[in-house]
BAMAR-135187 format. One record per residue (C-alpha): residue in one letter; x, y, z. Coordinates in nm, 4 decimals, decimal comma, padded with zeros to 6 digits. Example, Ala and Ser with C-alpha at 12.3 -4.5 7.8 and 13.67 -1.06 7.14 Angstrom:
2
+-----+----------+----------+----------+
| res |        x |        y |        z |
+-----+----------+----------+----------+
|   A |  01,2300 | -00,4500 |  00,7800 |
|   S |  01,3670 | -00,1060 |  00,7140 |
+-----+----------+----------+----------+
This chain:
114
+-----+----------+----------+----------+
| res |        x |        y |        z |
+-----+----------+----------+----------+
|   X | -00,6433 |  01,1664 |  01,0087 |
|   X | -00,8685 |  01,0123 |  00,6864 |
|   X | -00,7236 |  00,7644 |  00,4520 |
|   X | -00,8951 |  00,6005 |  00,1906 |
|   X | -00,7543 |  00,3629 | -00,0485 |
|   X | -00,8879 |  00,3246 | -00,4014 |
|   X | -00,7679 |  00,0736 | -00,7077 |
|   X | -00,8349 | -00,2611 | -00,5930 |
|   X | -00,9034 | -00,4777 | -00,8493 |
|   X | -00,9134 | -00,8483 | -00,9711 |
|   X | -00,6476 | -00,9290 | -01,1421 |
|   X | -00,4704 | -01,2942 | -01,2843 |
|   X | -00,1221 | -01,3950 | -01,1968 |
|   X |  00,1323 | -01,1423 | -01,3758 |
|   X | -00,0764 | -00,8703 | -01,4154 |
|   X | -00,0161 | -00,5162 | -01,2291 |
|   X | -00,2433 | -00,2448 | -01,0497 |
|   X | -00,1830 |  00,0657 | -00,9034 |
|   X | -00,3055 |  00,2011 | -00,5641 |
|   X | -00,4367 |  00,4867 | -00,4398 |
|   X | -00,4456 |  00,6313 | -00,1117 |
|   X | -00,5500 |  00,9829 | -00,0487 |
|   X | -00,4771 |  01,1459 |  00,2625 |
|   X | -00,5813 |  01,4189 |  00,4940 |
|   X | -00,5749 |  01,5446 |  00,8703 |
|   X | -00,1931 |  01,5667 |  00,8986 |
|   X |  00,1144 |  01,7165 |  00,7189 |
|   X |  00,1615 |  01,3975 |  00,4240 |
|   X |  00,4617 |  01,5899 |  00,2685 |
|   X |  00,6601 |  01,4928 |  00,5786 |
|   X |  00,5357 |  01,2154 |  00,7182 |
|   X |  00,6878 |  00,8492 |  00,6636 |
|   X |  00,4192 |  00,6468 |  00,4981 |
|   X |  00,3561 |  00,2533 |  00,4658 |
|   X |  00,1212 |  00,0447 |  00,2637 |
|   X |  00,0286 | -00,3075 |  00,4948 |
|   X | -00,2024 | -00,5954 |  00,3806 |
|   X | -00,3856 | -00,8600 |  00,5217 |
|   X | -00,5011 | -01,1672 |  00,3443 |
|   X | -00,8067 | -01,3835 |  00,5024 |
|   X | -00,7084 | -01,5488 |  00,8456 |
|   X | -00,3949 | -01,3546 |  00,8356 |
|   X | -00,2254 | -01,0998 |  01,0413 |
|   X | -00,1960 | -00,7758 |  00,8948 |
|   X |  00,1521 | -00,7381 |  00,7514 |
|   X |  00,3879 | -00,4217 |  00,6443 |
|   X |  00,4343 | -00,4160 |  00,2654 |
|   X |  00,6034 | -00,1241 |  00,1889 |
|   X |  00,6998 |  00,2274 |  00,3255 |
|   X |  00,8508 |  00,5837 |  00,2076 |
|   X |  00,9941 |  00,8243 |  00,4590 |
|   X |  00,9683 |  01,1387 |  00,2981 |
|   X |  01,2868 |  01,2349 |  00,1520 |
|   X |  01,3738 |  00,9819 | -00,0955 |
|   X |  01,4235 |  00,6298 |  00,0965 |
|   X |  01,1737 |  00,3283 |  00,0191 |
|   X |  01,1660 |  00,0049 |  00,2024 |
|   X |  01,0066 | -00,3382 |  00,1115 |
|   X |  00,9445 | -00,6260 |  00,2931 |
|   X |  01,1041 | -00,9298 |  00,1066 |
|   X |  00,8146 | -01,0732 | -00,0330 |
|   X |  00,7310 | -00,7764 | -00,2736 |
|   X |  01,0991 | -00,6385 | -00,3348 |
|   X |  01,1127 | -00,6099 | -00,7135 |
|   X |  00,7844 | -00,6812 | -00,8167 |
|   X |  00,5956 | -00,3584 | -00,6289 |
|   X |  00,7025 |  00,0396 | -00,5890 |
|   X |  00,5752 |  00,2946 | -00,3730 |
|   X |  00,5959 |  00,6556 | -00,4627 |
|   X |  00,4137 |  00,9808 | -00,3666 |
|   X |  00,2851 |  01,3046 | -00,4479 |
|   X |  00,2940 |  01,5360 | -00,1787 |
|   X |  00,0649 |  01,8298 | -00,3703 |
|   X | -00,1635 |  01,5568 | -00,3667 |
|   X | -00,1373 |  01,4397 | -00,0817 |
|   X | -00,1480 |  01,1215 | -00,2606 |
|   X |  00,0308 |  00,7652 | -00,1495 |
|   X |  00,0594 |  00,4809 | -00,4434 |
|   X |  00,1331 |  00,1254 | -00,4771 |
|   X |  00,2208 | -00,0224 | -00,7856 |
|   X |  00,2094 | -00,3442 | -00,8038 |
|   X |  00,3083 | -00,5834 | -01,0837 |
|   X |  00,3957 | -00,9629 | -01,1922 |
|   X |  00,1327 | -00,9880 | -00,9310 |
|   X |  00,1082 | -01,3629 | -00,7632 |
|   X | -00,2539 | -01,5295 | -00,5909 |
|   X | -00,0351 | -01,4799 | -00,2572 |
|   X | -00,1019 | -01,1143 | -00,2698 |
|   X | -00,4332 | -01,1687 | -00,2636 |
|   X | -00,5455 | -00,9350 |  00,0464 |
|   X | -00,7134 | -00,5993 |  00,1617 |
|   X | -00,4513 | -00,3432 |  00,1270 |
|   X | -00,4152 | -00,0394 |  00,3967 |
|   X | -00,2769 |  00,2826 |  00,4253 |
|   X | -00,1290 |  00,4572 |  00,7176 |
|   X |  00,1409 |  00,7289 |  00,8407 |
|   X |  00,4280 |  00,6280 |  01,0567 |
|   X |  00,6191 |  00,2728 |  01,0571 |
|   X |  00,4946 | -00,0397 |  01,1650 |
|   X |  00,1768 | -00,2092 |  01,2235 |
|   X | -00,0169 |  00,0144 |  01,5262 |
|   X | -00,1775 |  00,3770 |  01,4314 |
|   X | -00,4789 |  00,4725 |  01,1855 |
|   X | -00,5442 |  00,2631 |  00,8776 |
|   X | -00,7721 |  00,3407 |  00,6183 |
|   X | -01,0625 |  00,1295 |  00,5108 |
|   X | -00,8868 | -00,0819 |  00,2487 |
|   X | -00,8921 | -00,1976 | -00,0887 |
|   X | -00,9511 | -00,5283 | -00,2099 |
|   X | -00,6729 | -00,6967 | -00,4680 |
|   X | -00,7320 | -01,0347 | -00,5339 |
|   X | -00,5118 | -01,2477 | -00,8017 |
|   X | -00,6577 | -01,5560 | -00,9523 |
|   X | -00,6782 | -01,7376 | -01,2706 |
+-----+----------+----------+----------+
C-alpha cells in the first residue's frame, strides 16, 4: 500500500484548499477511504470517509464546510476544504478502510492563520 498526500498549504480563516492523495498497492475503486488529521499534541482524528459506491461521512466538526470525492481511474482521493477555521490547523492523512488503525500516508501540512 503507498499513499501520499499533496496540497497542503497556508491558508487564513475562510479560505479553501483541496487535497490530494494518490494511491497504489490495492484495488482504490473499491475500497472505503478516509481522510484523518492530527493537530500538534493531539490524537489523530477521522475527518472524513467515502465507501465506494456513493455514501460520504463527516465527523461533525467539518460537516458543511469540507467534501470528499474520488476518482477511481486515478486512483485519486480529495479533500476539499473550505471556510477553513485556525482549528483545522493539522497534518492531514490518507488511508483505506474505516477508523483510525491501518496504513497512513506521510501527510500534508494545512495550517490556517491570520
Amino acid at each position: 500500500v503507498q499513499l501520499v498526500e499533496s496540497g497542503g498549504d497556508s491558508v487564513q480563516p475562510g479560505g479553501s484548499l483541496r487535497l490530494s492523495c494518490s494511491a497504489s498497492g490495492f484495488p482504490f475503486g473499491t475500497y472505503y477511504m478516509s481522510w484523518g488529521r492530527q493537530a500538534p499534541g493531539l490524537q489523530r482524528e477521522w475527518v472524513a470517509g467515502d465507501n465506494a459506491r456513493g455514501r460520504t461521512d463527516y465527523a461533525d466538526s467539518v460537516k458543511g464546510r469540507f467534501t470528499i470525492s474520488r476518482d477511481n481511474d486515478k486512483n485519486i482521493l480529495y479533500l476539499q476544504m473550505t471556510n477553513l477555521k485556525p482549528e483545522d490547523t493539522a497534518v492531514y492523512y490518507c488511508k483505506p478502510g474505516t477508523g483510525l488503525s491501518g496504513n497512513w500516508g506521510q501527510g500534508t501540512q494545512v495550517t490556517v492563520s491570520p
